[in-house]
C-alpha positions as CSV (number, residue, x, y, z in Angstrom):
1,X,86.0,117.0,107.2
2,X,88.3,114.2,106.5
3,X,90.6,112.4,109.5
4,X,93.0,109.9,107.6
5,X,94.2,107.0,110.2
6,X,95.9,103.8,110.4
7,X,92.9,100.8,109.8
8,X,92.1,99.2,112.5
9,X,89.8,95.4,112.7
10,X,86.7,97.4,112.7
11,X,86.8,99.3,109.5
12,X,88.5,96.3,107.4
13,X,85.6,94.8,105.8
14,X,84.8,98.9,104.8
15,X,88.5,99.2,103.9
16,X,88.2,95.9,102.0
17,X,85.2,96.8,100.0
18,X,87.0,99.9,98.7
19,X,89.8,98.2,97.5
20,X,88.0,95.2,95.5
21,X,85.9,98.0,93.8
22,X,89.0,99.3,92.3
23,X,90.2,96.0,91.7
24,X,86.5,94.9,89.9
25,X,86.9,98.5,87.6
26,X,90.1,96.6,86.6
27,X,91.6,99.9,85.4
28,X,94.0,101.5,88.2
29,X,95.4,98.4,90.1
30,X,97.1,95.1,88.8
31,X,96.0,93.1,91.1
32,X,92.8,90.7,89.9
33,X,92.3,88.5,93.1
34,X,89.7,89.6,95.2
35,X,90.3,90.2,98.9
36,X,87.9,88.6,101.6
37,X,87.9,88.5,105.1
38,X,91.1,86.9,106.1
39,X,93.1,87.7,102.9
40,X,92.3,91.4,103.6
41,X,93.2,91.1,107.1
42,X,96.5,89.5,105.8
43,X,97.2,91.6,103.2
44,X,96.5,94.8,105.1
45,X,98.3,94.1,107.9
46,X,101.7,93.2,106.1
47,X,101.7,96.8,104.9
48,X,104.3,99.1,106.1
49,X,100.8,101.3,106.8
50,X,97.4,101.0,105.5
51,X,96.0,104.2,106.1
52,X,91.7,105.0,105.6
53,X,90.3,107.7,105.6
54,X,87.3,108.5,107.6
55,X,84.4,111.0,107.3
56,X,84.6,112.9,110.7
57,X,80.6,113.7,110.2
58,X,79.7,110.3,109.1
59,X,82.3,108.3,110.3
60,X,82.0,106.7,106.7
61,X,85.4,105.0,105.3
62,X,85.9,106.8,102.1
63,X,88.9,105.7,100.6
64,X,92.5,104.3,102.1
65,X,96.3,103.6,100.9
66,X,98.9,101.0,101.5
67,X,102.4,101.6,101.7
68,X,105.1,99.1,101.8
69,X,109.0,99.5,100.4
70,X,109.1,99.3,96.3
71,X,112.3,96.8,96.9
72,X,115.1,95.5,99.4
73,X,118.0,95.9,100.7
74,X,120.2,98.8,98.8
75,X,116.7,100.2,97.4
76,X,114.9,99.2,100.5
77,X,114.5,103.2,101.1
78,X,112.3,103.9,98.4
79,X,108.2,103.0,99.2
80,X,105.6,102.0,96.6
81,X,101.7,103.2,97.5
82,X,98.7,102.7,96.0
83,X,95.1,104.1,97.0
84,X,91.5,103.8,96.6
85,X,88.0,106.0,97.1
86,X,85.1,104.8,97.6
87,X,83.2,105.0,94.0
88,X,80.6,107.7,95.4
89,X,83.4,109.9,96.9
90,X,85.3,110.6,93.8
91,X,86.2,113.9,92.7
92,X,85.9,115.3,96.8
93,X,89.7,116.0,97.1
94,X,90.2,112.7,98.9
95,X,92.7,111.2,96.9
96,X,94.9,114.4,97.6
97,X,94.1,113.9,101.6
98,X,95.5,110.3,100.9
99,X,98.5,111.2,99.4
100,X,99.6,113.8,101.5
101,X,99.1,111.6,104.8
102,X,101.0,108.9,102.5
103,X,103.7,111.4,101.9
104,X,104.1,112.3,105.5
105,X,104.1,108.7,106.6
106,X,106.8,107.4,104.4
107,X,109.2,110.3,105.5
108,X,108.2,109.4,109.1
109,X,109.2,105.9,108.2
110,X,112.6,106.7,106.9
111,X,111.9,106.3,103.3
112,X,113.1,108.8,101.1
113,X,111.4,108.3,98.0
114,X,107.8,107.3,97.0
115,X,107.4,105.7,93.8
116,X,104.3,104.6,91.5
117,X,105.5,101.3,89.1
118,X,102.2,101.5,87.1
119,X,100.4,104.6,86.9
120,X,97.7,103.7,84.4
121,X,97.5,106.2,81.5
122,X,93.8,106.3,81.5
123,X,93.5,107.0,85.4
124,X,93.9,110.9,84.3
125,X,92.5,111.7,87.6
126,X,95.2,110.1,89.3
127,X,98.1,111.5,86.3
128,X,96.4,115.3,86.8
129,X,96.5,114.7,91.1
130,X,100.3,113.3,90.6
131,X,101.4,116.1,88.6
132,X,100.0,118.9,90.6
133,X,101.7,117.5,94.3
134,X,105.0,117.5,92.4
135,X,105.5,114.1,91.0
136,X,108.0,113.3,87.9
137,X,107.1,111.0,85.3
138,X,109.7,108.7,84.7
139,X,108.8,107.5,81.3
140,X,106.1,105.7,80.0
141,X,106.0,101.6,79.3
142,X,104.2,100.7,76.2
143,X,101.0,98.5,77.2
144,X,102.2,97.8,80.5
145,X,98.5,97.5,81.9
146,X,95.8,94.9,81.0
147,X,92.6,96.6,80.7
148,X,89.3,94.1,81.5
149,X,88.7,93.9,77.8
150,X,92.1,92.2,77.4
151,X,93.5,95.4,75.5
152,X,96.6,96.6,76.7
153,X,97.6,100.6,77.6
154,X,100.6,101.9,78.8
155,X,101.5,103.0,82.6
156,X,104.0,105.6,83.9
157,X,105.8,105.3,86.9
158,X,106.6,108.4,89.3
159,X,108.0,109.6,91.9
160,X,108.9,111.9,94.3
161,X,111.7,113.0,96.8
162,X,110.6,113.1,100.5
């Protein structure tokens, strides 16, 4: 049984070693800085949320999201997430846990749209999860994402109405 909560100090360095495993795979997230210690904290913390979820049994971090607004201002009312499992936890449904709490969350925080910029074409567990909780695609943009081996692959954004 999963319990998905907002991170607190004592699971960051858990929280942090999800994230820069996704980050290391270098084929879901843009992002090629790893986080430590206090850029974790930093970056965590200036989230809108960072949600984690925790294994009630085990009390195990298996994966977390972050959600912050995709822009400002006149389009400050649309939210951007992204989200992470822990590598041995894939395939258990906790994406899905993720991005229903991240759903929830957003509405509760007046946003009324949640929107991917860079779905990565390969991540087809992501694209299948995406599609089955409602999302649209909005297109796809040719080689968008730069894969480790410094080949490029397209990404499609999506979104949904809260």
């Amino acid at each position: 049984m999963l319990n998905v909560i907002k991170l607190e100090k004592d699971k960051l360095n858990d929280a942090i070693k999800i994230w820069n495993d996704v980050v290391l795979d270098g084929n879901a997230f843009p992002q090629t800085e790893l986080l430590d210690t206090e850029s974790g904290y930093n970056f965590f913390a200036s989230q809108s949320f960072t949600g984690i979820a925790v294994d009630n049994d085990t009390n195990e971090v298996v994966g977390l999201y972050i959600l912050h607004p995709n822009n400002v201002g006149r389009c400050g009312h649309i939210s951007n997430a992204s989200f992470a499992v822990k590598k041995n936890k894939r395939g258990l449904h906790i994406g899905e846990a993720l991005v229903q709490d991240c759903l929830s969350t957003a509405k509760k925080l007046g946003f009324k749209i949640l929107q991917f910029n860079a779905v990565v074409s390969t991540n087809l567990p992501a694209l299948k999860l995406y599609e089955k909780m409602g999302f649209t695609r909005l297109g796809t943009i040719p080689n968008g994402f730069r894969m480790p081996d410094n080949n490029y692959t397209d990404i499609i954004p999506h979104y949904i109405e809260l």
